[in-house]
C-alpha positions in Angstrom: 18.4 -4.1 81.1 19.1 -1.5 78.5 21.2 -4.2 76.2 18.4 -6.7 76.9 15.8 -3.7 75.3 18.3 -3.0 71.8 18.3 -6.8 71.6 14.8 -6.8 71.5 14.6 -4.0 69.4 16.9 -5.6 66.5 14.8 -9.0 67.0 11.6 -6.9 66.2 12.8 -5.0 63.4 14.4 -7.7 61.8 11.1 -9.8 62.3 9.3 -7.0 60.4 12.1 -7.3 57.5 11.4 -10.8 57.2 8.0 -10.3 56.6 7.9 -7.4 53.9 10.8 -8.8 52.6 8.6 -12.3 52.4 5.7 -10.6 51.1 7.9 -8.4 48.6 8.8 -11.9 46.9 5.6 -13.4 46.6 4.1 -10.3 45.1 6.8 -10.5 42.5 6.2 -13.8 41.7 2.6 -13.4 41.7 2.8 -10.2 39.2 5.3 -11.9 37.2 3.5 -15.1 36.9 -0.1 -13.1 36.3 2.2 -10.9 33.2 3.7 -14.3 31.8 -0.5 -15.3 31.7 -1.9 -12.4 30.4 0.7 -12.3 27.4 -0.4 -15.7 26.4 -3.5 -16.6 25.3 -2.7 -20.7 25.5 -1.6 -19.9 28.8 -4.9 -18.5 29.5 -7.3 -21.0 29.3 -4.9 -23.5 30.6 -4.9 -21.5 33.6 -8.4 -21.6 34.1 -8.2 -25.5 33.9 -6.1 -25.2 36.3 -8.2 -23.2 38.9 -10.9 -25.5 37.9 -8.8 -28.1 38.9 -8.4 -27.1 42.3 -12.0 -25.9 43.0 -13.2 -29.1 42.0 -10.4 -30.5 44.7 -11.7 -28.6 47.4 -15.4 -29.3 47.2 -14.2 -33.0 46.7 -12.6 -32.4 49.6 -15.3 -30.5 51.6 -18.0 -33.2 50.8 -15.8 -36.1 51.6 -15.6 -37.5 48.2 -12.5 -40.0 48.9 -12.1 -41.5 45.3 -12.6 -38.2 43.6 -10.4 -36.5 45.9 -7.9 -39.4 45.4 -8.0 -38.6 41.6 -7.7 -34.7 42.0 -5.1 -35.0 44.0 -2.7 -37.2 41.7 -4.0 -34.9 38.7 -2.5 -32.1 41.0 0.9 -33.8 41.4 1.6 -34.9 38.1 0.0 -31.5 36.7 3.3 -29.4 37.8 5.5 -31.6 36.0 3.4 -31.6 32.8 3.1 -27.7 33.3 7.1 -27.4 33.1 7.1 -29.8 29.9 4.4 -27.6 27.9 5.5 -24.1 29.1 9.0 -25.0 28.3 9.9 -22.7 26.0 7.6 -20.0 27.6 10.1 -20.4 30.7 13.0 -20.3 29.1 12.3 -17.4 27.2 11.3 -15.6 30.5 14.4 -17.3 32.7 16.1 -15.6 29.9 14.8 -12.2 30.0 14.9 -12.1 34.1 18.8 -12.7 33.6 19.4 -10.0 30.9 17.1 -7.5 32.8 19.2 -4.6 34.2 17.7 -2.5 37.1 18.8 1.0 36.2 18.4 1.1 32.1 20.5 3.7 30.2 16.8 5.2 29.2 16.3 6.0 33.5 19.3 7.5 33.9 18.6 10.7 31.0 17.8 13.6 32.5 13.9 15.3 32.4 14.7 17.6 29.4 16.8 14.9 27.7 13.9 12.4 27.7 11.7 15.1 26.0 14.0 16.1 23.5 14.8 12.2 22.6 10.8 11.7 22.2 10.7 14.7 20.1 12.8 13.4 17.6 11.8 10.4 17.1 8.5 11.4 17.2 9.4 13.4 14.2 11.3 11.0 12.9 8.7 8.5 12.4 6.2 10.9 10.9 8.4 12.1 8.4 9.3 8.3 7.4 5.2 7.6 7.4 4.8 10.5 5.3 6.9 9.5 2.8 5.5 5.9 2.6 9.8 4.9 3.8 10.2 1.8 5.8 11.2 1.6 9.1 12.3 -0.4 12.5 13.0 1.4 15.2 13.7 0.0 18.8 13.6 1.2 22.1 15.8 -0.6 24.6 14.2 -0.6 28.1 15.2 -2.9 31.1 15.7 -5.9 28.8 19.3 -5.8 27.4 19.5 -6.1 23.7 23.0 -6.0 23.5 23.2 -9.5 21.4 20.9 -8.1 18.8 23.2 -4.9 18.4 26.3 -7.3 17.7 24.4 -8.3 14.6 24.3 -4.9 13.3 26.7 -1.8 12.4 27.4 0.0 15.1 27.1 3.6 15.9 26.9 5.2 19.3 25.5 8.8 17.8 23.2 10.5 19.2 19.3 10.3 18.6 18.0 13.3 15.7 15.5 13.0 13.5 17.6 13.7 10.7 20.0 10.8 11.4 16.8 8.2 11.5 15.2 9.4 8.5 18.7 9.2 6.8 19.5 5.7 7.8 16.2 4.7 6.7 16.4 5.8 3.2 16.8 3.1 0.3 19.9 4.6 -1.2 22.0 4.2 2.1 23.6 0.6 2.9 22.1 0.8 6.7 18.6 1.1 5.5 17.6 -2.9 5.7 17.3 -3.9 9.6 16.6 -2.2 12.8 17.4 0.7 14.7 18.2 0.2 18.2 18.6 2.9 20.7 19.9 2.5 23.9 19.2 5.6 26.2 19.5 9.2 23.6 22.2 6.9 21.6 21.6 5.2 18.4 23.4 2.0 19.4 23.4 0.5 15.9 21.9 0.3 12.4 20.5 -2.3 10.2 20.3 -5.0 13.4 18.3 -8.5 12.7 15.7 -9.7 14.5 14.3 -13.1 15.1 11.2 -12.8 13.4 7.9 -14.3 14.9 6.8 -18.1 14.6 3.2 -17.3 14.6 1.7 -17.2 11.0 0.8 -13.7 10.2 -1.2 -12.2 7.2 0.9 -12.0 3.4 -0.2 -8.4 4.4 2.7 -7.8 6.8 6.0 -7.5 5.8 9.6 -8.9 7.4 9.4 -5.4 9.4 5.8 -6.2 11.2 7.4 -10.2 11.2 10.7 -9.0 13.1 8.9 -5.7 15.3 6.6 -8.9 16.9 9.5 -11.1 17.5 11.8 -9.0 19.5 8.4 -8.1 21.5 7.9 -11.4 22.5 11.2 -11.5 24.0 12.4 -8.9 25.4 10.5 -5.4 26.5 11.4 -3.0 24.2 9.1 -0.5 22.6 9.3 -1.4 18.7 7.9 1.5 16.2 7.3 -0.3 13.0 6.6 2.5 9.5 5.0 0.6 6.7 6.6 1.0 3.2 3.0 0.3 1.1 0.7 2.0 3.4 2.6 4.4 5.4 0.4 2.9 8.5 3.1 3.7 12.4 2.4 0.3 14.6 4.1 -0.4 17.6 5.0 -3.7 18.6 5.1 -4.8 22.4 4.8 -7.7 24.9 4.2 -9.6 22.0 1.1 -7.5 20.2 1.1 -5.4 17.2 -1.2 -2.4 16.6 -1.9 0.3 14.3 -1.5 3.9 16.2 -2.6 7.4 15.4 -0.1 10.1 15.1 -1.2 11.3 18.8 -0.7 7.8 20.0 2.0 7.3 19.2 3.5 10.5 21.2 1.5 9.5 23.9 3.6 6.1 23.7 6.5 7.6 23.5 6.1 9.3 26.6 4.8 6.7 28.6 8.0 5.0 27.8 10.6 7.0 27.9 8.8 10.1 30.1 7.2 7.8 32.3 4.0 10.1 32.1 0.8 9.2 33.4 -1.0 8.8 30.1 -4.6 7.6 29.6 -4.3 6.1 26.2 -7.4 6.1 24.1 -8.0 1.9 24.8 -10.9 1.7 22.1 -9.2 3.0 19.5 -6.2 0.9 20.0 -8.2 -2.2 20.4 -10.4 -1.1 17.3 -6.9 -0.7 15.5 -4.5 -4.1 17.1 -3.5 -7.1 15.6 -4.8 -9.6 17.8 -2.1 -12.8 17.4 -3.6 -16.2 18.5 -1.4 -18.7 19.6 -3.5 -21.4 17.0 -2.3 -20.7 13.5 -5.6 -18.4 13.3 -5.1 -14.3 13.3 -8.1 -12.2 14.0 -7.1 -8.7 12.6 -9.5 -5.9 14.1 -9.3 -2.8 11.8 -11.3 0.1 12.4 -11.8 0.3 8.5 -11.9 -3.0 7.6 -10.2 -3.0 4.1 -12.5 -5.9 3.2 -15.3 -4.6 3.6 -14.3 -1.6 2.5 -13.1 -3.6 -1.3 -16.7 -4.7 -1.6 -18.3 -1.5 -1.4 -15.9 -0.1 -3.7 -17.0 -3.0 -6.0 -20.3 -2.5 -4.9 -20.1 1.2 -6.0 -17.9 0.2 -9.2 -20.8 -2.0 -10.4 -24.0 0.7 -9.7 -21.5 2.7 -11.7 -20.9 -0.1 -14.5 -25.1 -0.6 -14.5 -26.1 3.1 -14.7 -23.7 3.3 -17.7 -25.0 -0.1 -19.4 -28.4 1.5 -18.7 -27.7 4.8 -20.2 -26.2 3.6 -23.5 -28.8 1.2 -23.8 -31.6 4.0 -23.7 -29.4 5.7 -26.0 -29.7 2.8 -28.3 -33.1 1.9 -27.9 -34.3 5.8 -28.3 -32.2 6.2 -31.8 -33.9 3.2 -33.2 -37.2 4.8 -32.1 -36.3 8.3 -33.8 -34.9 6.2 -37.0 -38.2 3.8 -37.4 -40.3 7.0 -37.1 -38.2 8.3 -39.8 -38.7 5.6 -42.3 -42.8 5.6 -41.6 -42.3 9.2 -42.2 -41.0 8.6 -45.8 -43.0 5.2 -46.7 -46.5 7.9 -45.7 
């Protein structure tokens, strides 16, 4: 009797493991599958032709519509295998990051006070390179190993100050052209390359904002990007660009590396992102639109131009004036 109740026992509790194990799968495929959507907008609307698809199979179904169903249903069959030919390289650049993803990164095993000290100086870092208007790369390895990318660089295993960033970043050193990758409070190499991004981007952005984007869309590290011409920080991730603000980009930082709980400021960052479109179409969304802003500078420059014009010309016309009355003066 008793070894009949441990049998039963073991049967029950591994009949519950089964089942969260079960539904621990699923919901990783399902969060997966709903991140590899979200970070595409092509995938996006094909998605919802898909779920329109298979609404407009079940109320075939539910109103008995046999040749519609019939049509649905082969649409349905042949639809996987033409999902797997389109998303191709979407699934092998995911396949690829699922088999370079390690479980414990190098950046979860610092200590508390280590993780602040390693925001600190990059955080300084970056705003002494945006103050003066120096270009920079730098990129935080997270659970996608970049260890390929680091081969193509010079390595150096030192550890993270702001000092040693602003130093490599400088035009007079040999290191200074390429990317910085960090791996954990390391500086795992200098002057790296990265793949730069196939969509078509704005002459406005440099092989820095071209290169930031690209490792973002494959892999899912955190990529500060400094911009030589206009000083502007962005940060590049899960294939997005955006501008940030100086208390941005700490609060990045430490959502990253700190794993804080921070409520980003959403509109700002929308106000200030680079919105990439899979068609060869980019819809930039500035907060000061430096368009707009050119015309009312023109605008201004031409009031300017016409008050002058009008000014000399008064001058002008009130001298001839003075010199007519002059001359009837002398004829009286």
């Amino acid at each position: 009797m008793p070894d009949y109740n441990i049998n039963q026992i073991i049967q029950n509790i591994w009949f519950a493991f089964r089942i969260v194990l079960d539904i621990g799968i699923t919901w990783l495929i399902l969060y997966y599958a709903i991140k590899f959507v979200r970070n595409n907008n092509r995938t996006i609307q094909i998605f919802k032709g898909i779920v329109a698809v298979l609404i407009f199979n079940g109320l075939a179904r539910l109103l008995g519509l046999t040749t519609v169903t019939y049509f649905s249903n082969t649409l349905i069959s042949w639809g996987f295998l033409a999902i797997i030919i389109i998303f191709q390289p979407e699934i092998r650049n995911m396949l690829e990051r699922i088999g370079k993803t390690n479980v414990f990164s190098k950046i979860t095993t610092l200590l508390a006070n280590e993780k602040e000290e390693l925001v600190t100086q990059i955080y300084n870092a970056t705003i002494a390179l945006s103050n003066e208007k120096v270009g920079a790369l730098i990129t935080i390895e997270q659970s996608s190993s970049l260890q390929d990318y680091i081969k193509t660089g010079t390595a150096l295993n030192a550890t993270v100050t702001a000092e040693l960033l602003c130093s490599i970043f400088m035009t007079t050193t040999p290191l200074h052209d390429g990317a910085v990758i960090i791996q954990g409070d390391k500086v795992a190499c200098a002057s790296a390359y990265f793949p730069p991004t196939s969509v078509n981007l704005s002459n406005r952005y440099g092989a820095r904002h071209r290169a930031g984007l690209g490792i973002s869309e494959v892999s899912d590290a955190l990529t500060i990007v400094v911009s030589e011409e206009t000083s502007q920080i962005s940060i590049a991730e899960d294939g997005r660009i955006f501008t940030v603000t100086n208390q941005q980009l700490k609060d990045y930082l430490r959502k990253v590396i700190c794993n804080d709980e921070i409520e980003i400021n959403k509109s700002s960052k929308n106000r200030n992102s680079l919105k990439i479109e899979d068609d060869p179409e980019v819809l930039i969304k500035n907060m000061k639109n430096p368009f707009n802003n050119r015309l009312k500078n023109e605008r201004k420059k031409d009031d300017v131009k016409e008050t002058k014009e009008q000014e000399e010309s008064f001058k002008v016309e009130s001298i001839t004036v003075n010199n007519e009355v002059k001359e009837d003066d002398k004829h009286e």
